[in-house]
C-alpha positions as CSV (number, residue, x, y, z in Angstrom):
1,X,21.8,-9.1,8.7
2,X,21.0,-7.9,5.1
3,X,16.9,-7.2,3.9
4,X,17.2,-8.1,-0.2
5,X,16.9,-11.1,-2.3
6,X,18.0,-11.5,-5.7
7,X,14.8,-13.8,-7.7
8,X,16.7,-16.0,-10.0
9,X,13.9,-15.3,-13.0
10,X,14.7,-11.3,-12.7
11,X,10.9,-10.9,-11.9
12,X,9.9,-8.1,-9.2
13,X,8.7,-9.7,-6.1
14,X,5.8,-8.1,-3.7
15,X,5.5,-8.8,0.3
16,X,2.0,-10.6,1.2
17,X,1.6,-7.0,2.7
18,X,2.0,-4.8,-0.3
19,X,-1.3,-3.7,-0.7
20,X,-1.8,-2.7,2.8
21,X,1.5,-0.7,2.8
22,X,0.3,1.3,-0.8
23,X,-2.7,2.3,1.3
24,X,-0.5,3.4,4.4
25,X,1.0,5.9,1.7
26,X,4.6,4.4,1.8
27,X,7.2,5.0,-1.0
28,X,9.1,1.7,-2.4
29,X,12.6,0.7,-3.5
30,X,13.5,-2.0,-5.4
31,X,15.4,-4.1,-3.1
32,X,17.6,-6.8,-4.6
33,X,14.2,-7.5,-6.6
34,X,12.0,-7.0,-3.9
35,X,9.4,-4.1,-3.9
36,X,9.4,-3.1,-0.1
37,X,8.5,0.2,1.3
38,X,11.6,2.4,2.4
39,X,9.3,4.9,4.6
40,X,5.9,6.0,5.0
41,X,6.3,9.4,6.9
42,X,9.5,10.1,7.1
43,X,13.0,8.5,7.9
44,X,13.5,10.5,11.5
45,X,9.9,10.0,12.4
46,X,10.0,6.4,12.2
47,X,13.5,6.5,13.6
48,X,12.5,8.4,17.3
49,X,9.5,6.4,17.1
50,X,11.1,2.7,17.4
51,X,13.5,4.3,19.9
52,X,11.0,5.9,21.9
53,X,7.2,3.6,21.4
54,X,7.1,1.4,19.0
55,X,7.7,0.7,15.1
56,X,6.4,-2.0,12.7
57,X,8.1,-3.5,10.2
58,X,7.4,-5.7,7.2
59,X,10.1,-8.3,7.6
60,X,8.7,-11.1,4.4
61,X,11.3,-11.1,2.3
62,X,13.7,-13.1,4.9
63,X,14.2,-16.4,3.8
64,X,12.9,-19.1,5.9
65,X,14.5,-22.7,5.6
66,X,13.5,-25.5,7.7
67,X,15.8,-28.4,9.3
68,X,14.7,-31.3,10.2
69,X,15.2,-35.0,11.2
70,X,17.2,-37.2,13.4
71,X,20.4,-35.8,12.0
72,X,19.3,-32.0,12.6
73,X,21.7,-31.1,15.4
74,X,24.7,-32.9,14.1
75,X,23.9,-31.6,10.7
76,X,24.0,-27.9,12.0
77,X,27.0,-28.3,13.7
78,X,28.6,-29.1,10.3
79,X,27.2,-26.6,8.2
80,X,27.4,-23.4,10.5
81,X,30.0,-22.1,12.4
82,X,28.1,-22.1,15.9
83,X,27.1,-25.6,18.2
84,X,24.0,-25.3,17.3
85,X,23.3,-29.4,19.0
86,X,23.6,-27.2,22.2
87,X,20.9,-24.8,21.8
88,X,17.9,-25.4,24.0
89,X,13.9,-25.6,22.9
90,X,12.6,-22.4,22.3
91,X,16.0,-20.8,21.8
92,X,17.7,-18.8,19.2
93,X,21.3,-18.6,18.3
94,X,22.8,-16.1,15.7
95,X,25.2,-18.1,13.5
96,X,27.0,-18.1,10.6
97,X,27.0,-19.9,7.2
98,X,30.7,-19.9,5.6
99,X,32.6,-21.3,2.7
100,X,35.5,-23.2,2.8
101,X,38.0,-20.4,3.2
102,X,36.0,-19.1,6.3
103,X,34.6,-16.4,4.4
104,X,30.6,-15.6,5.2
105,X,28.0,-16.9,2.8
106,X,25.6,-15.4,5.4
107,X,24.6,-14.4,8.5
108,X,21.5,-16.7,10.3
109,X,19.1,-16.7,12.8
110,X,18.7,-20.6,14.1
111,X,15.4,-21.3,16.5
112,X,14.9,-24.9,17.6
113,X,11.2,-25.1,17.7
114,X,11.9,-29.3,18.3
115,X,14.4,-31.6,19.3
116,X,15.0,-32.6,15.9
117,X,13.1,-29.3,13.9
118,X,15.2,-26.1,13.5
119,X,14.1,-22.8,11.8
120,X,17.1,-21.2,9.9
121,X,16.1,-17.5,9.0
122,X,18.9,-16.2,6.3
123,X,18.9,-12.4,4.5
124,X,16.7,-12.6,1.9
125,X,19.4,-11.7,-0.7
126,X,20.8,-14.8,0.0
127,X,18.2,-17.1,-0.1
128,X,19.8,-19.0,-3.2
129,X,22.9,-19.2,-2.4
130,X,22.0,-20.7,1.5
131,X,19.3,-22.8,0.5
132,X,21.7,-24.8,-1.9
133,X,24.7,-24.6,0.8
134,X,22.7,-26.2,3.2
135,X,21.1,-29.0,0.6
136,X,24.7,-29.9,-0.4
137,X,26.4,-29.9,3.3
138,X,23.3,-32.6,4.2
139,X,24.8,-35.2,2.3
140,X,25.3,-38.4,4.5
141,X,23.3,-36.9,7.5
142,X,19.7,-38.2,7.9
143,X,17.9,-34.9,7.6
144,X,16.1,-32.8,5.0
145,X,15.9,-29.0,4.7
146,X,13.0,-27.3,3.0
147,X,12.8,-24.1,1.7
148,X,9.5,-22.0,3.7
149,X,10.2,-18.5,2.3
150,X,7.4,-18.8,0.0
151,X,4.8,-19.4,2.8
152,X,6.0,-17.6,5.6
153,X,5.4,-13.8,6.5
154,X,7.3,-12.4,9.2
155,X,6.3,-9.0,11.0
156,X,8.5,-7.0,13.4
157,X,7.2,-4.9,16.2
158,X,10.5,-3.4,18.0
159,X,11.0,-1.0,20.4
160,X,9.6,-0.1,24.3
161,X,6.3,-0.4,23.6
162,X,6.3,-3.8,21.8
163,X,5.4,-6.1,24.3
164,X,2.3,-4.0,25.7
165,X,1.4,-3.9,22.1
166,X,1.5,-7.8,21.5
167,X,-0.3,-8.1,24.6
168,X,-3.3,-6.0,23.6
169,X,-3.8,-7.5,20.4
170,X,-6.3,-9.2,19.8
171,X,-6.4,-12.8,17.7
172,X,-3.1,-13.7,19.6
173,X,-3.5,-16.9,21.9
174,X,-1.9,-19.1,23.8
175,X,1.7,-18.1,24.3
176,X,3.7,-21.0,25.6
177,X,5.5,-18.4,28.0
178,X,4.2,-14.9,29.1
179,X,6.1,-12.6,26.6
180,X,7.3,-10.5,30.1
181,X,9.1,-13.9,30.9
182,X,10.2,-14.5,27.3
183,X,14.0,-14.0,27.3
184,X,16.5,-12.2,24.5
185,X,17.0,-14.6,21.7
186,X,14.1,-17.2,22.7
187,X,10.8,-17.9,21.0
188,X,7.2,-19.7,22.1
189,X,4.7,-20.9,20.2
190,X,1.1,-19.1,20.1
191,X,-2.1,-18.9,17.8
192,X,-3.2,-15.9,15.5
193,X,-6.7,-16.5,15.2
194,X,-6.1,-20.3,15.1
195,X,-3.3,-19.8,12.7
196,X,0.1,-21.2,14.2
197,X,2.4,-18.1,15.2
198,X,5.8,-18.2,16.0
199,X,6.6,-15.2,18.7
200,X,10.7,-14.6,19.2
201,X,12.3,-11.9,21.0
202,X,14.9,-10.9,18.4
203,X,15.3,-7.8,16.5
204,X,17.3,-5.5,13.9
205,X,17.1,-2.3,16.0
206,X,18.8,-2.6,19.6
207,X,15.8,-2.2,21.3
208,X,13.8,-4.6,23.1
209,X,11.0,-6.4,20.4
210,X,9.7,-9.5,18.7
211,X,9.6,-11.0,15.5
212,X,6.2,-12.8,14.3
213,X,6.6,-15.5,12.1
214,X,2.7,-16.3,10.4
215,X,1.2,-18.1,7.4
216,X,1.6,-15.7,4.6
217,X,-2.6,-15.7,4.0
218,X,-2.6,-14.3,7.7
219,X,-0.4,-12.2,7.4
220,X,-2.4,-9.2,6.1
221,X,-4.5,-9.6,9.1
222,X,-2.1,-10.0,11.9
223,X,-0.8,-6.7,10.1
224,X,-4.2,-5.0,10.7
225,X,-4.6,-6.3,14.8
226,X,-1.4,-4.7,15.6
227,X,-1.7,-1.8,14.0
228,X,-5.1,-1.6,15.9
229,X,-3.5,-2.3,19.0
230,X,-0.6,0.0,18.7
231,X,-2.3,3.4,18.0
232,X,-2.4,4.1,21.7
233,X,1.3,3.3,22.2
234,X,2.5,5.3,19.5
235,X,3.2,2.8,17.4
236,X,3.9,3.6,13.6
237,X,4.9,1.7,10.4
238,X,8.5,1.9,9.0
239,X,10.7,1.2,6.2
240,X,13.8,0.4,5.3
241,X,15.5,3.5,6.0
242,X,14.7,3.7,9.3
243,X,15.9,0.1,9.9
244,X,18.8,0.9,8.3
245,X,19.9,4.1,11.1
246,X,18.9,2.1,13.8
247,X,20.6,-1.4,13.0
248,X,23.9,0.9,12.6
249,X,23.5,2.5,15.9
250,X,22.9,-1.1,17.5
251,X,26.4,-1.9,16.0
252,X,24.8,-4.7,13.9
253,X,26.7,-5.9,10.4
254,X,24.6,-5.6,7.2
255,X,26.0,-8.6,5.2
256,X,27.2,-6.7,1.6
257,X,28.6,-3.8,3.9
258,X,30.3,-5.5,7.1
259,X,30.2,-9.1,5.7
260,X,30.9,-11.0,2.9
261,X,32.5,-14.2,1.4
262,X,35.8,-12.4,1.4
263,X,36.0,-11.3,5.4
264,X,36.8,-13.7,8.1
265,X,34.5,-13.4,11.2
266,X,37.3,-12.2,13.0
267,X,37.7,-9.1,11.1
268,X,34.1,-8.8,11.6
269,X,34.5,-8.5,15.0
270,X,32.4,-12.2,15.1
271,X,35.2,-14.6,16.3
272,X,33.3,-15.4,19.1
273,X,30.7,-16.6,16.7
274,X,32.4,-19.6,15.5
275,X,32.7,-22.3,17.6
276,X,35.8,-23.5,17.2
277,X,36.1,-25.4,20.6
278,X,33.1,-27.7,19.2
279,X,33.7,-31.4,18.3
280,X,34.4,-32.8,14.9
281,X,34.8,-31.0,11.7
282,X,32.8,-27.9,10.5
283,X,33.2,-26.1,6.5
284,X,35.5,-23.3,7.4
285,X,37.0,-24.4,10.0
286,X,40.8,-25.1,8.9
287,X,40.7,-21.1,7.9
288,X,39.1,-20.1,10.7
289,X,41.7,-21.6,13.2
290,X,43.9,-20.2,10.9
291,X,42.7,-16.7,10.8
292,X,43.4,-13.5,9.3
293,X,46.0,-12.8,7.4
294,X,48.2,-10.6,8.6
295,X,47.7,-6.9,8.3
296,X,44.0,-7.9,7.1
297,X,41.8,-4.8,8.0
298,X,39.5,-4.8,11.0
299,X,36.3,-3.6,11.7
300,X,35.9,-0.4,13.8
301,X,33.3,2.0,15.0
302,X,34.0,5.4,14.3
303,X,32.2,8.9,15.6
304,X,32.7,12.2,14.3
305,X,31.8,16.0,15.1
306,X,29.4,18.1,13.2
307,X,26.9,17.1,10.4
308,X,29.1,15.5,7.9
309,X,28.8,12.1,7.8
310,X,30.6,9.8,5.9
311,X,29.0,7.1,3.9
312,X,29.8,3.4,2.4
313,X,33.0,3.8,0.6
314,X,34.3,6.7,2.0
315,X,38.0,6.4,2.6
316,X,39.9,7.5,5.6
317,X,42.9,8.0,6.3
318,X,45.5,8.9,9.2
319,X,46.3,12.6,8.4
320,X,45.0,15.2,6.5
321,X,48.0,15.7,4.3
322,X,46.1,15.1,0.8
323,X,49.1,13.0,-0.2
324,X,48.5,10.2,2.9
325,X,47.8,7.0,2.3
326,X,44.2,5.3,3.0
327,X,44.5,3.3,5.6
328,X,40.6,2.1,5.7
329,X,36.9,2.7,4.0
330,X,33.5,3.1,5.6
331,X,31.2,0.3,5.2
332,X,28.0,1.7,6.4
333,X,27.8,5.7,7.9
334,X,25.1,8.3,8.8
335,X,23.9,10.9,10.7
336,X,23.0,9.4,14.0
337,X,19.3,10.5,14.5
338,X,19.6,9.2,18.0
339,X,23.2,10.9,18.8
340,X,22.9,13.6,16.8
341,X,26.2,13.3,15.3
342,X,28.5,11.1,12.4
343,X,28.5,7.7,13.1
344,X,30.4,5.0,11.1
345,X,31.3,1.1,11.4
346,X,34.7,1.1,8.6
347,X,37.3,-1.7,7.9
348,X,40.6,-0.2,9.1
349,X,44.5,-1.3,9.1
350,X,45.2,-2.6,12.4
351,X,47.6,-0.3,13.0
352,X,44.5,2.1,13.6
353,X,42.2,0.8,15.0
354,X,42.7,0.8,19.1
355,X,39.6,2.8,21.0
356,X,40.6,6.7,20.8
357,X,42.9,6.6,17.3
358,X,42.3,9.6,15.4
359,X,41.6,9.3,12.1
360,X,40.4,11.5,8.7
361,X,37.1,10.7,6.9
362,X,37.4,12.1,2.9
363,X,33.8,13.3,2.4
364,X,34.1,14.9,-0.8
365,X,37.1,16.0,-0.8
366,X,37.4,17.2,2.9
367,X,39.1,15.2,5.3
368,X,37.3,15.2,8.2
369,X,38.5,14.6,11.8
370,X,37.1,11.3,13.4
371,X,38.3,8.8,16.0
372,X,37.9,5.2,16.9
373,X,35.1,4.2,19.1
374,X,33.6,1.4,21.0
375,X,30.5,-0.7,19.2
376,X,27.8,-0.2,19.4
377,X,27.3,3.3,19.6
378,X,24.1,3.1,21.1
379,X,22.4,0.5,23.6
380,X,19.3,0.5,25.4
381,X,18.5,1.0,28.5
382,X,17.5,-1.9,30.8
């Protein structure tokens, strides 16, 4: 998933939280419109600290749409790609939005909180192009979808140390499920000092962690009780950048890099996403049966030796010789802070892109020698 909106009246927006992170000390970026922090200590720091205690992220500018009605389920079914009538209370599914030619509008995150109520969570940057999707698409169902962004915060607290953090913090009641029970991808309900809270075990980072989903006038405080409760687990704010290394270790897309309304899920590496054994008719579904064209690039993982790292755009190619043809670019690349070495996820030719193919990343001029890999490059341990 992607962290950036685009506000349709060009005005900069501000997280309920921005006052508490120009205290913490953080520096901003303009994000799609959004003024969010991009680190408060530094990018590596926050980095180790999510993979080895605990980090804290301000999530708020993730749009929030809610579903609802006797329709819901059959509704879902027809707007995303995923059977979304067959996912139980309390659970979340990741899904995908598309457009008629199976390209992705977005990525989602769908929780049934109610037989007939469902949270759809979308990337911020495309808040206005999914909210009016999924207004259109409930034509002829008997449901109605409401746009929540405005009044929702939501927090992250990822890595090992998250659930002991949660656990000591005070204000949080009445968890529908002890969180040590709560399974990957499922949510309970719970209180923030009375305030409804919303508790899922989802995340951006590939480690174990939850995602709080609170009243935007609570927010602030829930902010300040976790903090409180993490400072003997280690656990320290983070930004963007941060989020950014560790989502790309985890293997996860970042719609605008690895997704768009011009790639099919299956180039994606996301064909399992769309459920194309479901009943009835769903928008993309004719082009997603029919798939890729052929010779349409794939996506790849790709590791490196040394420090250079190639980056978004970088090209690549299948020799050195400078008069080769590319045969791929990057979408999203780094210096694995975790690995210690060049990591990239990169749209190839399908010639090129079985486990072990070599292959030459053009950093500035230098080609230099990569290989295909397995995704992700990094996953927990259990």
């Amino acid at each position: 998933m992607t962290d950036a909106t685009t506000d349709t009246t060009g005005t900069a927006r501000f997280s309920p939280l921005h006052d508490l992170h120009v205290s913490a000390g953080a520096s901003f970026t303009d994000f799609g419109g959004w003024q969010m922090p991009v680190r408060y200590s530094s990018d590596l720091a926050e980095h180790h600290a999510v993979r080895t205690a605990a980090g804290l992220f301000d999530i708020s500018h993730m749009a929030e749409i809610l579903v609802e009605g006797p329709g819901a389920p059959a509704f879902l079914d027809y707007a995303l790609a995923g059977k979304i009538s067959a996912v139980k209370l309390g659970q979340a599914k990741y899904s995908l939005l598309l457009n008629e030619a199976g390209g992705i509008i977005d990525d989602l995150v769908v929780y049934r909180l109610a037989e007939e109520r469902f949270l759809v969570v979308a990337n911020a940057g495309n808040r206005f192009a999914v909210v009016p999707a999924l207004a259109e698409r409930a034509a002829g169902f008997e449901v109605t979808v409401t746009d929540q962004s405005d009044d929702l915060a939501l927090i992250a607290v990822q890595g090992p140390a998250s659930r002991a953090i949660l656990e000591a913090t005070p204000g949080i009641t009445g968890p529908g499920i002890a969180l040590d029970e709560l399974k990957y991808y499922w949510s309970t309900d719970a209180f923030f000092d009375g305030a409804p809270l919303l508790i899922a075990r989802t995340g951006y980072t590939g480690e174990d962690g939850f995602e709080l989903y609170i009243q935007t006038e609570k927010a602030a405080d829930l902010w300040v009780a976790l903090t409180a409760a993490g400072a003997d687990h280690g656990l320290v704010p983070c930004g963007l950048a941060s989020r950014d290394t560790l989502r790309l270790e985890a293997g996860m897309p970042l719609y605008g890099h690895e997704l768009g309304t011009e790639i099919l899920p299956a180039q994606a590496g996301l064909g399992r996403v769309v459920a194309l054994a479901k009943e009835g008719d769903f928008v993309g579904r004719a082009a997603s049966e029919r798939g890729p064209a052929d010779g349409a690039r794939v996506l790849v993982g790709i590791a490196a030796e040394g420090r250079r790292a190639g980056r978004a755009d970088y090209e690549l190619f299948a020799s050195p010789d400078a008069d080769a043809p590319a045969i791929g670019v990057i979408t999203s690349g780094a210096l694995s802070p975790t690995l210690g070495h060049p990591i990239a996820m990169a749209f190839v030719d399908p010639g090129h892109s079985e486990i072990g193919s070599a292959l030459f990343i053009d950093v500035r001029g230098t080609r230099v020698p990569a290989s295909v890999v397995a995704l992700p490059f990094y996953k927990r341990a259990q």
